[in-house]
N, C-alpha and C positions, 0 to 999 in steps of 0.2 A: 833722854830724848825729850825736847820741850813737849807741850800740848800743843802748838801751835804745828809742827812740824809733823805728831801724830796724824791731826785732823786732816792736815793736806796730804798724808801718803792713804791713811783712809777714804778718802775724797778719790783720790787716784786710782787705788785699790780695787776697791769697791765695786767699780764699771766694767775693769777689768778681767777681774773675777767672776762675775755676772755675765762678761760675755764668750770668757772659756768656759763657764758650764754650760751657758743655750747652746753654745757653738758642737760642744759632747751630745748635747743633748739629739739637735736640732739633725746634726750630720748622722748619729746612729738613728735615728728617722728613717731620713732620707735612704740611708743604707738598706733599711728593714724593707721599706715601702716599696725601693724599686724593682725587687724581685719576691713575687707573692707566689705563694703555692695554690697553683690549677689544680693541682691531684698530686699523690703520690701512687704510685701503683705498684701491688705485691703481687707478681708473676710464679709461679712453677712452669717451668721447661716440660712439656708433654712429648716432645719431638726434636732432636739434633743431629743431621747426618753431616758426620766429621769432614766426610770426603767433597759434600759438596755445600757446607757452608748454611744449607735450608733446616728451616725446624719451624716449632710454633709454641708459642705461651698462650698461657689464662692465668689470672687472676683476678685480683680486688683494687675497686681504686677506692681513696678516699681524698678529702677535701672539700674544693667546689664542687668537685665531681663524684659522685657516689655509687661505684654501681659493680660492671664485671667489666675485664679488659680480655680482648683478644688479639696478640699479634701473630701474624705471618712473618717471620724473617729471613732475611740470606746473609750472614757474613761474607765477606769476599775479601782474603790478601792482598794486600797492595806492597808489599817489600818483605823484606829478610826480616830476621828477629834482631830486638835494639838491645839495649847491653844490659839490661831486667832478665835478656828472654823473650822478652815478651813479643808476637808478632802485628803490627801494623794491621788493621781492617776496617774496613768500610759495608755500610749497611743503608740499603732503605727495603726498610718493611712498611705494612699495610697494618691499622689499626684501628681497635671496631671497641669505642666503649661503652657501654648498655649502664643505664641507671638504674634507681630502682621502681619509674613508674615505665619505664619500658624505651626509652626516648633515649636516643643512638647520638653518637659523635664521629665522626670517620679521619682520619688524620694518613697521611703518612709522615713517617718516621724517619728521616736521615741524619745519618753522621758517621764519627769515625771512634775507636779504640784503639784497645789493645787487650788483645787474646793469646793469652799464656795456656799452653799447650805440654808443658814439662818437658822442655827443651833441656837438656844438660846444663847445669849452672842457673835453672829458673829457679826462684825461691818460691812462687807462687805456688800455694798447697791446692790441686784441684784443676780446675780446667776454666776457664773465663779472664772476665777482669772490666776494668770501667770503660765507660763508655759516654760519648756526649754530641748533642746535633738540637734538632728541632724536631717537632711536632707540626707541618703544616695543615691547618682545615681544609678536606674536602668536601664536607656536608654536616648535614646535623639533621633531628627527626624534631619534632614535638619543640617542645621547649628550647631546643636547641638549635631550631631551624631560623634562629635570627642572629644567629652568631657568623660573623665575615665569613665566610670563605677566602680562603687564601691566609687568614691569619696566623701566623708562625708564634710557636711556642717555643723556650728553650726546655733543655733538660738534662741531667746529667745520669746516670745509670750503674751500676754494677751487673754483671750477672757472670754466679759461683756456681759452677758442678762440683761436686764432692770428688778428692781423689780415688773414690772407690769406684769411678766410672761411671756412677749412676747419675742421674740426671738431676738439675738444681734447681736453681731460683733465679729470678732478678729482680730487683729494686730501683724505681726510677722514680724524680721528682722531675715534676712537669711545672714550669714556673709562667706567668708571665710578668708585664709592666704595664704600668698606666692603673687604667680603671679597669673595674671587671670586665669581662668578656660578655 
């Protein structure tokens, strides 16, 4: 290959290549950027009644948000179980997040799953399963009392009972977009 011929595919090249790396670069950014973590919050199940769907959680959040969480929840069925097992459910609970200089968050919680129940042919070890909806603001105390109301969070969830019956955990990332809240 002459030098002449080199120069111009490096010529070529060069730009090219420079602009599939900003392009990797610039889009997993973008990707990172658009969904930030609010909190993550690590719940224990204090309360589950099977038959009517209600119970309640406490635990810890971390993040922007640092403090204790408390939800009120109801599951409620919305169909038959889908071919996992798993049955279809719908949720909005009440939730109260405390920080650690005492200054409150208030949200409710809706969306839908899927709650494996050990249905015949469920593989799911245990009783739960994921979960996903919003976080919408209904208040805020202190520090927290100039944050929108009405603002919607996403979030995505697991929550696991142990197959021994006993009561479990859940695990949610609360995310949102844009600039801080």
């Amino acid at each position: 290959m002459s030098e002449h011929i080199r120069r111009v595919l490096f010529t070529l090249v060069r730009p090219a290549a420079a602009f599939i790396v900003l392009t990797i670069i610039f889009g997993a950014t973008l990707r990172a950027d658009s969904q930030k973590l609010l909190f993550a919050q690590r719940d224990e199940v204090k309360a589950f009644d099977v038959t009517t769907g209600a119970g309640y959680q406490v635990g810890t959040t971390s993040g922007l948000v640092e403090g204790t969480s408390y939800v009120n929840f109801k599951l409620v069925i919305t169909g038959g179980p889908g071919p996992d097992g798993g049955l279809p459910v719908s949720f909005n609970n009440k939730v109260i997040i405390t920080d650690i200089d005492g200054d409150q968050l208030f949200f409710d919680n809706n969306g839908t799953g899927v709650f494996h129940v050990g249905i015949p042919g469920d593989t799911f070890a245990g009783v739960g399963g994921p979960q996903t909806g919003t976080y919408t603001l209904t208040g805020g105390t202190g520090k927290f009392a100039t944050w929108t109301v009405g603002a919607t969070y996403e979030y995505r969830a697991v929550m696991t009972n142990p197959p021994n019956g006993a009561l479990g955990n859940v695990f949610a990332e609360v995310t949102y977009q844009g600039k801080k809240p």
